[in-house]
ROLO-469528 format. One line per field, with one value per atom (N, C-alpha, C): residue number from 0; atom name; x, y negated, z negated. Coordinates in nm, 2 decimals. Each point is the difference from the previous one (the first is absolute). Example, Ala and Ser with C-alpha at 12.3 -4.5 7.8 and 13.67 -1.06 7.14 Angstrom:
% residues 2
i <- (0,0,0,1,1,1)
at <- (N,CA,C,N,CA,C)
X <- (1.32,-0.09,0.09,-0.04,0.09,-0.08)
Y <- (0.57,-0.12,-0.12,-0.11,-0.11,-0.11)
Z <- (-0.78,0.00,0.00,0.07,0.00,-0.08)
***
This chain:
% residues 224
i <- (0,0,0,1,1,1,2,2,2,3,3,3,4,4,4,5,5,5,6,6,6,7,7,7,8,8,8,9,9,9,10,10,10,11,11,11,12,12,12,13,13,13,14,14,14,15,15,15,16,16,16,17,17,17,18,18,18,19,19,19,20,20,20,21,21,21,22,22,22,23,23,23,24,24,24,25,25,25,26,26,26,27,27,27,28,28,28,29,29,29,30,30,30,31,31,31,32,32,32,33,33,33,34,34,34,35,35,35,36,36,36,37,37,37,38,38,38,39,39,39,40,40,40,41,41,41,42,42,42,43,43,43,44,44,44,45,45,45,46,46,46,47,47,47,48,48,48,49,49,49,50,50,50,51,51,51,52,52,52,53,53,53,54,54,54,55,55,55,56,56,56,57,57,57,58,58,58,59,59,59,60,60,60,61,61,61,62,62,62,63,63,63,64,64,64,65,65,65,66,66,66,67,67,67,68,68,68,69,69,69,70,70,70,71,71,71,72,72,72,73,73,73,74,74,74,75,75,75,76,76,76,77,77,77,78,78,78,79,79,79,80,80,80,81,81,81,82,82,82,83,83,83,84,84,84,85,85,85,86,86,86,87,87,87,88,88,88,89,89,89,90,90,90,91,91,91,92,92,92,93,93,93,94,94,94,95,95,95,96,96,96,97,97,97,98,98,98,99,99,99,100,100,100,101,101,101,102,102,102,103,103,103,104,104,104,105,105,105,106,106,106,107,107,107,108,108,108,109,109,109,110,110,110,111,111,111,112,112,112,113,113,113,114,114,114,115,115,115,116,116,116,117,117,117,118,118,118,119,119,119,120,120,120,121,121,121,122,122,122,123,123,123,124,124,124,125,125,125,126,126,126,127,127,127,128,128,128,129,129,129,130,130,130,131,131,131,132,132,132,133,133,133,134,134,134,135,135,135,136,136,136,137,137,137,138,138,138,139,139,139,140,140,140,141,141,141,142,142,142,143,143,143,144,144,144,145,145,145,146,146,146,147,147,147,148,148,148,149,149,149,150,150,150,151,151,151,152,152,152,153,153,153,154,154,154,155,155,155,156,156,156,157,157,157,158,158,158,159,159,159,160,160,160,161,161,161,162,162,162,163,163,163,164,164,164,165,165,165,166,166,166,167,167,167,168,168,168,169,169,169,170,170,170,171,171,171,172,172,172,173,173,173,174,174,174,175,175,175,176,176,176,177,177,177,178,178,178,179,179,179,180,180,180,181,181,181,182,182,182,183,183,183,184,184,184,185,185,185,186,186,186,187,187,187,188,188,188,189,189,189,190,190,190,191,191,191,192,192,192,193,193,193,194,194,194,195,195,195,196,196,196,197,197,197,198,198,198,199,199,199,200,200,200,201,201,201,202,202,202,203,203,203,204,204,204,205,205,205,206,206,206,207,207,207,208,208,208,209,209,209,210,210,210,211,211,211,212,212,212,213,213,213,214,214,214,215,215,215,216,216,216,217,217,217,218,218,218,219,219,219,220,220,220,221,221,221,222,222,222,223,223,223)
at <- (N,CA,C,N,CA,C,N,CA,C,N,CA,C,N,CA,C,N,CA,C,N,CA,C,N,CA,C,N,CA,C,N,CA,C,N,CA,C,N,CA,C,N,CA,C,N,CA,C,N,CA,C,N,CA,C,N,CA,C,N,CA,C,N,CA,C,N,CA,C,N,CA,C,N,CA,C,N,CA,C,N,CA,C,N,CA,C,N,CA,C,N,CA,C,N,CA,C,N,CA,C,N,CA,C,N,CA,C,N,CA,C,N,CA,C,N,CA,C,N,CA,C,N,CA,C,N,CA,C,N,CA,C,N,CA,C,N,CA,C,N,CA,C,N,CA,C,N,CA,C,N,CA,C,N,CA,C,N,CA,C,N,CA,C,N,CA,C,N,CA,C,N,CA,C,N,CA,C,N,CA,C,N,CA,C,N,CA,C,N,CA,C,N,CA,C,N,CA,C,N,CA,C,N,CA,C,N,CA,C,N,CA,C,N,CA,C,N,CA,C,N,CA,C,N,CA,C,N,CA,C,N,CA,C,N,CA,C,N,CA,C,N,CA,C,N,CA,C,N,CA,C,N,CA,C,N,CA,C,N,CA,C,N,CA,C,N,CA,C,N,CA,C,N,CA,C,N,CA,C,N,CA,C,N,CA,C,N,CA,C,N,CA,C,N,CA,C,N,CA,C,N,CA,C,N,CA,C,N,CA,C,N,CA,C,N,CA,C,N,CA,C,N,CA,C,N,CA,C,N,CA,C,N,CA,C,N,CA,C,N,CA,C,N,CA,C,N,CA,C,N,CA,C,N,CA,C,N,CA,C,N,CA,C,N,CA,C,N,CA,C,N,CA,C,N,CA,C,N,CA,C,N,CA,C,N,CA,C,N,CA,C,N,CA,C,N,CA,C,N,CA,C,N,CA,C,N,CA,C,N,CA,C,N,CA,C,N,CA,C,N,CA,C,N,CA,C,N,CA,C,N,CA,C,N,CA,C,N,CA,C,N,CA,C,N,CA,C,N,CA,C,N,CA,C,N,CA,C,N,CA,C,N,CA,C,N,CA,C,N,CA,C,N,CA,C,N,CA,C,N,CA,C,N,CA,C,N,CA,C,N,CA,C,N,CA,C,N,CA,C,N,CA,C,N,CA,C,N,CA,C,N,CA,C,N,CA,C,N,CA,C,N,CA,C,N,CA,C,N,CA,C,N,CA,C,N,CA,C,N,CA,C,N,CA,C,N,CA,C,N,CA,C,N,CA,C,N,CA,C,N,CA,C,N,CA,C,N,CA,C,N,CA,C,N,CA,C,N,CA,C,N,CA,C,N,CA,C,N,CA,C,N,CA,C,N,CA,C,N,CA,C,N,CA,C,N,CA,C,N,CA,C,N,CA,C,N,CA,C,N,CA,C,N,CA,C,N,CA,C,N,CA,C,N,CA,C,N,CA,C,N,CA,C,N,CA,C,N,CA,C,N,CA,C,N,CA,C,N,CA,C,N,CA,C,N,CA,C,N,CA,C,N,CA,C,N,CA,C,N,CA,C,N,CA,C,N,CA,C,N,CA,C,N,CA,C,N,CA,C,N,CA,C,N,CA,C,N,CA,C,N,CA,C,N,CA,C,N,CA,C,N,CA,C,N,CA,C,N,CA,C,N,CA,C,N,CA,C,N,CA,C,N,CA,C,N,CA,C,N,CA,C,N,CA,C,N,CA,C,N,CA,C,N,CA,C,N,CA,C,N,CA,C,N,CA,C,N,CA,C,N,CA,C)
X <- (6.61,0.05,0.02,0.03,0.05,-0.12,-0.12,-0.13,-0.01,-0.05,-0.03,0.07,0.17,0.04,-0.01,-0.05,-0.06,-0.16,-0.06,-0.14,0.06,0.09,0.03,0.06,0.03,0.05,-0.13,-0.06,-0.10,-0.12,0.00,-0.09,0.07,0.15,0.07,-0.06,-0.02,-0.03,0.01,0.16,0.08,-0.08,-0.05,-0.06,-0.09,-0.03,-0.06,-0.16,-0.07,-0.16,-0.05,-0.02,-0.04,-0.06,-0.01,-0.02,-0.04,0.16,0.07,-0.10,-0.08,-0.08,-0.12,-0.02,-0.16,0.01,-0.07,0.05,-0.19,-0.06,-0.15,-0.05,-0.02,-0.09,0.06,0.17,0.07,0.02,-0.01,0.07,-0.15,-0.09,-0.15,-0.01,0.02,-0.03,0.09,0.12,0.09,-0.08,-0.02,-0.01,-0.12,-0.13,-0.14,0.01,0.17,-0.02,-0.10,0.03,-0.06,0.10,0.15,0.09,0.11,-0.01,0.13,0.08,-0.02,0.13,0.00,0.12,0.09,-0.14,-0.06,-0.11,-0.08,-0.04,-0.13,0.08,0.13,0.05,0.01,0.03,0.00,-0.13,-0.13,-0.10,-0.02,0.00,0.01,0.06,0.15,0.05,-0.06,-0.06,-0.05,-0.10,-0.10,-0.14,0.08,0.03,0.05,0.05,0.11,0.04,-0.14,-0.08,-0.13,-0.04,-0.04,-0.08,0.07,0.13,0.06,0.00,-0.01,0.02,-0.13,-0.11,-0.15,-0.02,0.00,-0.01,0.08,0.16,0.09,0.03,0.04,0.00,-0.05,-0.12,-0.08,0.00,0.00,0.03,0.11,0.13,0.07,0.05,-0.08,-0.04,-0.09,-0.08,-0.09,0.09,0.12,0.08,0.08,0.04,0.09,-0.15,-0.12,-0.08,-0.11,-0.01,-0.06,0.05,-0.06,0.09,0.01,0.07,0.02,-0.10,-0.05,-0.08,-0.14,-0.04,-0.14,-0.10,-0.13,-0.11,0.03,0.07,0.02,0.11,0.06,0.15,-0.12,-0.08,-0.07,-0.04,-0.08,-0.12,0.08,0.14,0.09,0.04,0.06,0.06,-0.11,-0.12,-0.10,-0.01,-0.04,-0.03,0.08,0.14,0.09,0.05,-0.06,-0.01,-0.14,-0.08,-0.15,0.03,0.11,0.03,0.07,0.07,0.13,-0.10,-0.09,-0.11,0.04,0.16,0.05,0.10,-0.09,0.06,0.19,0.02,0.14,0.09,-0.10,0.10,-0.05,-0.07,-0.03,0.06,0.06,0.11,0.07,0.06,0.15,0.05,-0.11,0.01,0.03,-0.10,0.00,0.17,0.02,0.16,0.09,-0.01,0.09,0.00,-0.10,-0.01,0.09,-0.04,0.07,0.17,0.05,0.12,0.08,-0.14,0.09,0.04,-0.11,-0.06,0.15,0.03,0.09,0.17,-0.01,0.14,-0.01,-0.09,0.07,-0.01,-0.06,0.03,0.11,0.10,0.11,0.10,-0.06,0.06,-0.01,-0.11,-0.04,-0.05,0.05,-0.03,-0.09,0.03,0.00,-0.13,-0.05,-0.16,-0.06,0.00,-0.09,-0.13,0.06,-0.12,-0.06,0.03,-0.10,-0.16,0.04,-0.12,-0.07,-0.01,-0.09,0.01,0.07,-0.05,-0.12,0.03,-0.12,-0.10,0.00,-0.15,-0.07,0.03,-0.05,-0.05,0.08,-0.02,-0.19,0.03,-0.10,-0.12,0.02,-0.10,-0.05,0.05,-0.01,-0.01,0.12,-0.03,0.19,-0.07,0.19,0.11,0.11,0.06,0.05,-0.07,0.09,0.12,0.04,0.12,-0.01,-0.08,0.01,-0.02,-0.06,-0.03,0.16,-0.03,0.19,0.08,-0.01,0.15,-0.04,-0.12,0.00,0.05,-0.08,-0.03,0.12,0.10,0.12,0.07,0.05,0.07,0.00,-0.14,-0.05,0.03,0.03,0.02,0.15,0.12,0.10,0.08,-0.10,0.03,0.02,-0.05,0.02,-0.12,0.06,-0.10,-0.14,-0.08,-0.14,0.01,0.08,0.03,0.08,0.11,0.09,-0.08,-0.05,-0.08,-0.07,-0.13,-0.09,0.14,0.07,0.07,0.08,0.05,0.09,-0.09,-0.18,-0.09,-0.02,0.05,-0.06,0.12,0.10,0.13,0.04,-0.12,0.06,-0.13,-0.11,-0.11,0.08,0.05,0.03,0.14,0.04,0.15,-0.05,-0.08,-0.07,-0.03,-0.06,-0.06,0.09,0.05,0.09,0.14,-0.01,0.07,-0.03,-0.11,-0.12,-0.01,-0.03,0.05,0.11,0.10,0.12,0.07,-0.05,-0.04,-0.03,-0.11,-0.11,0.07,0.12,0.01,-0.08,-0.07,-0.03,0.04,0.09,0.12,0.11,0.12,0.17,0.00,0.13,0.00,0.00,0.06,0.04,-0.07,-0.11,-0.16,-0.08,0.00,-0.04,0.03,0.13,0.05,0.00,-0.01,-0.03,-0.16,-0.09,-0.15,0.00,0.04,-0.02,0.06,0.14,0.01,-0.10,-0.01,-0.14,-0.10,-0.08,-0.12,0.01,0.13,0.02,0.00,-0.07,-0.02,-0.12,-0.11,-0.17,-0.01,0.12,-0.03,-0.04,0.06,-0.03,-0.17,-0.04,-0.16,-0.12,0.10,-0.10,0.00,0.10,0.01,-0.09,0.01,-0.03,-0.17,-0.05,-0.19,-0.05,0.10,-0.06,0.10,0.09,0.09,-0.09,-0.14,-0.07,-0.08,-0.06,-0.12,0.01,-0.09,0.00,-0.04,-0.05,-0.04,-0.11,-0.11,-0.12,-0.06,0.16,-0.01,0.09,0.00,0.11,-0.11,0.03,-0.07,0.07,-0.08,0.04,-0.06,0.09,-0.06,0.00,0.13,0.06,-0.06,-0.11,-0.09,0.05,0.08,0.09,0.12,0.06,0.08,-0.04,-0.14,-0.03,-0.05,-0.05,-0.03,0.15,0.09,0.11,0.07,-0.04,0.07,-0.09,-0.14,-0.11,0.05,0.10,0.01,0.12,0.05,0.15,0.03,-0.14,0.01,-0.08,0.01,-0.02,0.14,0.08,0.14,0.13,0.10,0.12,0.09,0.01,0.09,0.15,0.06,0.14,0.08,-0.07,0.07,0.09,-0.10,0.04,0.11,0.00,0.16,0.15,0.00,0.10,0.07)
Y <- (-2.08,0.12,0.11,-0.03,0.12,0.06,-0.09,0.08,0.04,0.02,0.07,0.16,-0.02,0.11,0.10,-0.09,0.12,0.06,-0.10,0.04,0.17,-0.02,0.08,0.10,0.01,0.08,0.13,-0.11,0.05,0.04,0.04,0.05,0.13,-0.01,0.10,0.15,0.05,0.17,0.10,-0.02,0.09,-0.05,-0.12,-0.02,0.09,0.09,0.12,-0.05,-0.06,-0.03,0.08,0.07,0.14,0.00,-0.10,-0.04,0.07,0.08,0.15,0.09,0.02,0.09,0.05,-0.14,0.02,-0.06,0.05,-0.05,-0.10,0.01,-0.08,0.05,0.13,0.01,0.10,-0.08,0.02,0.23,0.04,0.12,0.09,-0.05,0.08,-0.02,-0.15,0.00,0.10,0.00,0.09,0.17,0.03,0.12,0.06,-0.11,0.04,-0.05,-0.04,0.00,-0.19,-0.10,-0.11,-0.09,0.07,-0.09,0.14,-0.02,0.09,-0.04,-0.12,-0.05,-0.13,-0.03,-0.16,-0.13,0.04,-0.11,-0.03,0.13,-0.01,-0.04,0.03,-0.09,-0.10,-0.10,-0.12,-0.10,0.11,-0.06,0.01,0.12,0.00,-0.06,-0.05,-0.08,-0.17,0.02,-0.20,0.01,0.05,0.01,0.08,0.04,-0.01,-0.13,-0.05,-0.13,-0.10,0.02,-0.08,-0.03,0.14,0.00,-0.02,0.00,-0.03,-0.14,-0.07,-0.13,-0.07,0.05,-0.05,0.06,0.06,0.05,-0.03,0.03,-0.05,-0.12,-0.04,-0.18,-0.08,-0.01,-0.10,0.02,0.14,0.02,-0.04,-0.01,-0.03,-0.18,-0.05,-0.17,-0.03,0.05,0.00,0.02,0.14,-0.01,-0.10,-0.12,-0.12,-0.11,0.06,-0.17,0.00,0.14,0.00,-0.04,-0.07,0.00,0.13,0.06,0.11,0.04,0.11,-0.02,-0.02,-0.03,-0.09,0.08,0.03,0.05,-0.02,-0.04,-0.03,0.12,0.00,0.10,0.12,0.03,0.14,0.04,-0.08,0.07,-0.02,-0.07,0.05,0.16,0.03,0.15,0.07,0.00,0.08,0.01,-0.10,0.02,0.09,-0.04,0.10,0.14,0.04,0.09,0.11,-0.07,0.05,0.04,-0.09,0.02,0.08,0.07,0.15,0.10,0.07,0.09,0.13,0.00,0.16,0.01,0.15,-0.01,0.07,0.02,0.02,-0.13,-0.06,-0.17,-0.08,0.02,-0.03,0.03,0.09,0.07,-0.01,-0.02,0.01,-0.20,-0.07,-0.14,-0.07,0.11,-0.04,0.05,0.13,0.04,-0.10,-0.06,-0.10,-0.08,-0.09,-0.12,0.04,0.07,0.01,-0.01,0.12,0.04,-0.16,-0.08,-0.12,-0.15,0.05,-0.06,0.02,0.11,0.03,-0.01,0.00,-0.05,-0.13,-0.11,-0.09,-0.08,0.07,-0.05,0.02,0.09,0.01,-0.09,-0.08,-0.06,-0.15,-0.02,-0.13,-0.01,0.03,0.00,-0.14,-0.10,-0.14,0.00,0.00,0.00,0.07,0.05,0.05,0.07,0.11,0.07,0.13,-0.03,0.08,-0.06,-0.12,-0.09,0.08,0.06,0.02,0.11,0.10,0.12,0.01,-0.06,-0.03,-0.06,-0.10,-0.06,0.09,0.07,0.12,0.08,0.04,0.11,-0.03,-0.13,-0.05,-0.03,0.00,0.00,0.13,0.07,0.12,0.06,-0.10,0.02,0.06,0.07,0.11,-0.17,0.05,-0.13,0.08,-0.01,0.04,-0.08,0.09,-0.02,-0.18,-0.03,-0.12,-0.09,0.01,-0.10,-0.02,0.13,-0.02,-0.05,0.02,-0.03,-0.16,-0.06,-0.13,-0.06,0.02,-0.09,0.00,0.14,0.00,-0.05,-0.06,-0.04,-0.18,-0.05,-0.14,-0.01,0.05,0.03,-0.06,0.07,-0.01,-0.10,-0.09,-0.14,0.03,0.11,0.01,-0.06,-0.03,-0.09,0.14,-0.08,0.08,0.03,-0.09,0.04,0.11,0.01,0.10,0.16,-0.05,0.15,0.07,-0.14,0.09,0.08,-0.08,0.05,0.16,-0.02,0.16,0.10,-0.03,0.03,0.14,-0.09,0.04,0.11,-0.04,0.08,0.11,0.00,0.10,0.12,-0.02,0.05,0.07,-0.06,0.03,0.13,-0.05,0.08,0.14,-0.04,0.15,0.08,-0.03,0.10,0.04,-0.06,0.07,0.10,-0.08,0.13,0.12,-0.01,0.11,0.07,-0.05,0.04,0.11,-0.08,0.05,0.10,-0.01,0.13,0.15,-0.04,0.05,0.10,-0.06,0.11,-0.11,-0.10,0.00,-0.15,-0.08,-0.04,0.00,-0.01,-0.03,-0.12,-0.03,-0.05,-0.19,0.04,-0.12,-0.04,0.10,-0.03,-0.10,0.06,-0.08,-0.13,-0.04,-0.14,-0.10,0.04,-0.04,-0.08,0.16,-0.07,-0.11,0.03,-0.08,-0.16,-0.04,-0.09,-0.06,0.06,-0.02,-0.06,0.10,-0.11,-0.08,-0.04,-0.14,-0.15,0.03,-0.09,-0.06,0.09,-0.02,-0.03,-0.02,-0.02,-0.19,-0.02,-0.16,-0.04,0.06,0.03,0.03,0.15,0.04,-0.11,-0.02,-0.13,-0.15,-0.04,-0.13,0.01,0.14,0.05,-0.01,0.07,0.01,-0.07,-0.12,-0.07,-0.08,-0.06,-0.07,0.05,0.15,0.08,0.01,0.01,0.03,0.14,0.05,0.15,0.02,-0.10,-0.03,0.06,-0.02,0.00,0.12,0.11,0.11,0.11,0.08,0.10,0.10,0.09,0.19,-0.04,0.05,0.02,0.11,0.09,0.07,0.17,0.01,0.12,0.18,-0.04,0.12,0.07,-0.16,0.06,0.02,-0.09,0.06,0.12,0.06,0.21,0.02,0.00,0.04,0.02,-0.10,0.01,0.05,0.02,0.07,0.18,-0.01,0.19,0.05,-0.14,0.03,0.08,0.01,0.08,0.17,0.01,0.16,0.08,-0.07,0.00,0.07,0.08,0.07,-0.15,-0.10,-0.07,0.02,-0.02,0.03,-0.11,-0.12,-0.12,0.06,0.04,0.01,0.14,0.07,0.12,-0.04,-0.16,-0.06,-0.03)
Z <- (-0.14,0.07,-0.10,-0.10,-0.13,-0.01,-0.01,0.00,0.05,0.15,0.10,0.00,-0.03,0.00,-0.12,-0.13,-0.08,0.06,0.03,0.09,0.07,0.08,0.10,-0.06,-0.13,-0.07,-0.03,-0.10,-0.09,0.12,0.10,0.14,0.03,-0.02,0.03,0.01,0.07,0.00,-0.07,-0.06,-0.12,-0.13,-0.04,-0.13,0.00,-0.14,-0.02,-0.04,0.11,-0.04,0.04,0.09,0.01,0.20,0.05,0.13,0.12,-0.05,0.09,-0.01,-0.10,0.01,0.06,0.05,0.08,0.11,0.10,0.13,0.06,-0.14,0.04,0.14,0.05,0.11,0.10,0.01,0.09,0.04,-0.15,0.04,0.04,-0.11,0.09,0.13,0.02,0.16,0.15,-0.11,0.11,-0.01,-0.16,-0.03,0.12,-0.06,0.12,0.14,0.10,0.13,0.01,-0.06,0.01,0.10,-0.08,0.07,0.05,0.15,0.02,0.12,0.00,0.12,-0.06,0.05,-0.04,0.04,0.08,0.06,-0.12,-0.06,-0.05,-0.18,0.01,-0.15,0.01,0.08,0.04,-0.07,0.11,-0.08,-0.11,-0.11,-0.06,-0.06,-0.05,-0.09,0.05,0.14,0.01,-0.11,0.03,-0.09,-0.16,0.00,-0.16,-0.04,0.06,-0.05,0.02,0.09,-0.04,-0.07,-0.04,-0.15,-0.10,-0.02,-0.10,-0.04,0.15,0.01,-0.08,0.08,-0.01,-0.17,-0.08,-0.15,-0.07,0.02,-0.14,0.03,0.05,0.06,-0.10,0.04,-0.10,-0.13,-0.05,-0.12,-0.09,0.12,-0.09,0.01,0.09,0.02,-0.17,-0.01,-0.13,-0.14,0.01,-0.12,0.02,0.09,-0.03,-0.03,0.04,-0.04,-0.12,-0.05,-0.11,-0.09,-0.14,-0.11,-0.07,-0.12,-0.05,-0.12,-0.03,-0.09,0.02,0.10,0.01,0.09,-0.02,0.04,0.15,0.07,0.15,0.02,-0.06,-0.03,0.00,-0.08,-0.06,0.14,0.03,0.14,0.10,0.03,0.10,0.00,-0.16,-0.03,0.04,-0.03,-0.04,0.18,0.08,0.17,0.07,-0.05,0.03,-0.02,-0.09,-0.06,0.05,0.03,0.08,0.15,0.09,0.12,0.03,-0.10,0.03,-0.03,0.14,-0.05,0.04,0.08,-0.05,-0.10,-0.07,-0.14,0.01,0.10,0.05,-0.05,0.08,0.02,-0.14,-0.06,-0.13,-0.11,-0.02,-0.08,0.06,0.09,0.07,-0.06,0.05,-0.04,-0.17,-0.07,-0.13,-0.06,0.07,-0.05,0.07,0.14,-0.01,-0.06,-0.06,-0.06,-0.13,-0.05,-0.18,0.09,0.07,0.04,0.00,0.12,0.03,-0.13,-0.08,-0.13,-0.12,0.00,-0.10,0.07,0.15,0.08,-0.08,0.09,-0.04,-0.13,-0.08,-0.16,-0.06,0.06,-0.02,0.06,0.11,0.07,-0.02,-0.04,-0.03,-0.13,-0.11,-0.17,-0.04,0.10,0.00,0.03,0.10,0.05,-0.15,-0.04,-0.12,0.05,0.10,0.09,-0.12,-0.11,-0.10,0.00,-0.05,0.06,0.07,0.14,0.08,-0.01,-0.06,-0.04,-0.11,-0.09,-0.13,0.10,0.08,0.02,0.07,0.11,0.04,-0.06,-0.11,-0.05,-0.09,-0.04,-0.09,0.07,0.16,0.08,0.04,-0.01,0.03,0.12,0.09,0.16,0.00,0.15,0.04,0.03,0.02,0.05,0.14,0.09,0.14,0.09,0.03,0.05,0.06,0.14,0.02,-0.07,-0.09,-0.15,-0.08,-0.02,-0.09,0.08,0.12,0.07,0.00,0.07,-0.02,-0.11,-0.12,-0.13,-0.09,0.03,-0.06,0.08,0.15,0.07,-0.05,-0.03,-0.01,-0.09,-0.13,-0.16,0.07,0.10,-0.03,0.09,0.09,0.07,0.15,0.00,0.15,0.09,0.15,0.07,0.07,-0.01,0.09,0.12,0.08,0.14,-0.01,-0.05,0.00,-0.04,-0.11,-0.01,0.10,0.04,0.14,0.10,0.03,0.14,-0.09,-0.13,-0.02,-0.04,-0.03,-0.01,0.17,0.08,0.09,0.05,-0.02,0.01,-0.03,-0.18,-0.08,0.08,0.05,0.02,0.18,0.09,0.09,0.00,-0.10,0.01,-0.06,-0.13,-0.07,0.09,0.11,0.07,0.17,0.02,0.12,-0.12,-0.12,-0.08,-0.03,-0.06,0.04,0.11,0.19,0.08,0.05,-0.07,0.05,-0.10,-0.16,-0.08,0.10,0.02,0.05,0.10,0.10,0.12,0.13,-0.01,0.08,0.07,-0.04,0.02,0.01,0.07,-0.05,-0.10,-0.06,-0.07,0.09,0.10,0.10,0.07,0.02,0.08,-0.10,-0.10,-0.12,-0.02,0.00,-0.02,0.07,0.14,0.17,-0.04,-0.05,0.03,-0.08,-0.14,-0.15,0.07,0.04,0.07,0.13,0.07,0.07,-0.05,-0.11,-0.07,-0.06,-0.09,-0.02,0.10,0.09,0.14,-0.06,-0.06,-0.04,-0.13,-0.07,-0.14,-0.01,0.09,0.00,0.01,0.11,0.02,-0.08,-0.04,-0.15,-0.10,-0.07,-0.10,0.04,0.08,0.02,0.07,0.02,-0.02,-0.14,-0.11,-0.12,-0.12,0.06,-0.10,-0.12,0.08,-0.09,-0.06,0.01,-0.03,-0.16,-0.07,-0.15,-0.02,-0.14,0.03,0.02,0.02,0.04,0.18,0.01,0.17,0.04,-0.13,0.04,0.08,0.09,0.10,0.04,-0.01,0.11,0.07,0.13,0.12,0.08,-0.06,0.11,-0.09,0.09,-0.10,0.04,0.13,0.01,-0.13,0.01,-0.13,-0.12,-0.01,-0.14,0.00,0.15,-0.05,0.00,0.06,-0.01,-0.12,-0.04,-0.18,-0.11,0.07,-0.10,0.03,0.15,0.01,-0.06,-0.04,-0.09,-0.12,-0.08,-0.10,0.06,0.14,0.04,0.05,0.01,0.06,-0.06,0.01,-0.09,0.02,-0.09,0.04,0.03,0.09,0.00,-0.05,-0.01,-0.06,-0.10,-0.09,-0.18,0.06,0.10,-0.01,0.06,0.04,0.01,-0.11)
***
């Protein structure tokens, strides 16, 4: 139980990884008129949690069944690293990983998550965010179930935050939906619970122009 509640800790919103700052798709889509009624966010956050499901999923199934170190480990970082093809979300990811990288080395001295700073580095691959968050969580005994499901949590909540940043939520409308799609998290998980990163996939090609129009945009995120 003590675990879980540090889990629930270290997911927390207030931890300064940087999260808050990008809303992945969400605020272009409002900006260019993609999404502008409650209906059409709906869809939008199902098929986001999709893709999140169907891509980081497996990825982070492969950071609990790879060994560390090993040419299997390399061309996982490296796949992953080829699949974040907007350079928004590419840099947005590489600054969370370090952010989440140097949280919890402070947190967990014990895992010896320098280790995987050096091996990276010596590979000469980024460490992104779902990578770190996996391989440093597994470093520090936590279970793989737990992760997929707060995986999905942290991805869901980011973005109705974002939302309701935005103006184009309440804050109570927000917490209503967010409760709501926790109905589908059981569904998404148990489509891509066995997948490895072999079997990671985009599908949802709307949001990837949406997040390719993100860097045309005055963000209002970053004047909160």
């Amino acid at each position: 139980m003590s675990q879980f509640v540090r889990l629930l800790h270290l997911v927390d919103s207030a931890l300064p990884t940087g999260s808050f700052a990008y809303s992945y798709g969400l605020e272009s889509s409002l900006t260019f008129g993609l999404i502008d009624t409650p209906f059409k966010l709906r869809n939008y956050l199902y098929a986001y949690l999709q893709q999140v499901a169907s891509l980081e999923i497996p990825f982070i199934n492969s950071c609990f069944a790879l060994p560390e170190g090993t040419d299997e480990m390399r061309e996982m970082a490296a796949d992953y690293d080829a699949l974040l093809l907007v350079p928004t979300l590419h840099r947005a990811s590489i600054v969370q990983g370090k952010n989440w990288l140097k949280l919890l080395t402070t947190f967990y001295p014990e895992a010896k998550l320098e280790e995987l700073i050096n091996w990276f580095g010596a590979q000469n691959l980024p460490l992104h965010f779902t990578l770190s968050f996996a391989l440093t969580l597994r470093r520090a005994g936590f279970a793989q179930a737990d992760l997929q499901a707060v995986f999905l949590h942290m991805s869901l909540r980011d973005q109705l935050s974002a939302a309701v940043r935005l103006g184009f939520l309440g804050p109570l409308e927000g917490h209503r939906l967010q409760h709501d799609f926790y109905t589908v998290f059981e569904h998404l998980l148990a489509a891509h619970a066995g997948h490895d990163y072999t079997q990671a996939a985009r599908f949802a090609f709307m949001l990837d122009a949406a997040q390719v129009l993100h860097e045309d945009i005055y963000s209002r995120l970053f004047q909160n």
